[in-house]
N, C-alpha and C positions, 0 to 999 in steps of 0.2 A: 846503123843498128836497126835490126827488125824490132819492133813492140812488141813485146811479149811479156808473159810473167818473168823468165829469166834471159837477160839479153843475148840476141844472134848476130856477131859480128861479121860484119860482107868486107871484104876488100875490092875495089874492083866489081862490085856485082857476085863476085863468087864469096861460097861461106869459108871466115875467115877456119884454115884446115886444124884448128888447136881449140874447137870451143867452149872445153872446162875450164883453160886458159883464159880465154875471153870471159868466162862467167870471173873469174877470179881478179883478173884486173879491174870490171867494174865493182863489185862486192868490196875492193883494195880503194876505193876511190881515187883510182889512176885514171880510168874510162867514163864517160858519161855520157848521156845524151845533149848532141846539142844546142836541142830542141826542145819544149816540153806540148808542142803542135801533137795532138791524138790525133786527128783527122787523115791523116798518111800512113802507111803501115811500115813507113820505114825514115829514119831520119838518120843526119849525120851525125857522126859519132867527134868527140872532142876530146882531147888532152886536161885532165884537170892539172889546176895549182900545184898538186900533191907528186901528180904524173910526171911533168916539167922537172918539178923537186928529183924526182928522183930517178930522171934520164940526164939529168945535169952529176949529181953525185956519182954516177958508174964510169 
């Protein structure tokens, strides 16, 4: 995930191609950062509890 005011999902390096998608799964607290390191302008992105929850339920 890019640092930004609203978050840029990368897969691979490329921008993840759906990113009001990506804004909405983190705002869902599906997505999160999994890092809270400022110093990099980009960190890995993580599954929350919630995310898990409800890739397991579909």
């Amino acid at each position: 995930m890019v640092l930004s005011g609203l978050p840029d999902l990368r897969v691979d390096g490329l921008r993840f191609c759906d990113q009001p998608r990506a804004h909405a799964l983190v705002c869902a607290g599906l997505l999160a950062r999994a890092s809270a390191e400022r110093s990099r302008t980009t960190v890995r992105a993580r599954l929350t509890d919630a995310g898990r929850a409800a890739l397991q339920a579909a």
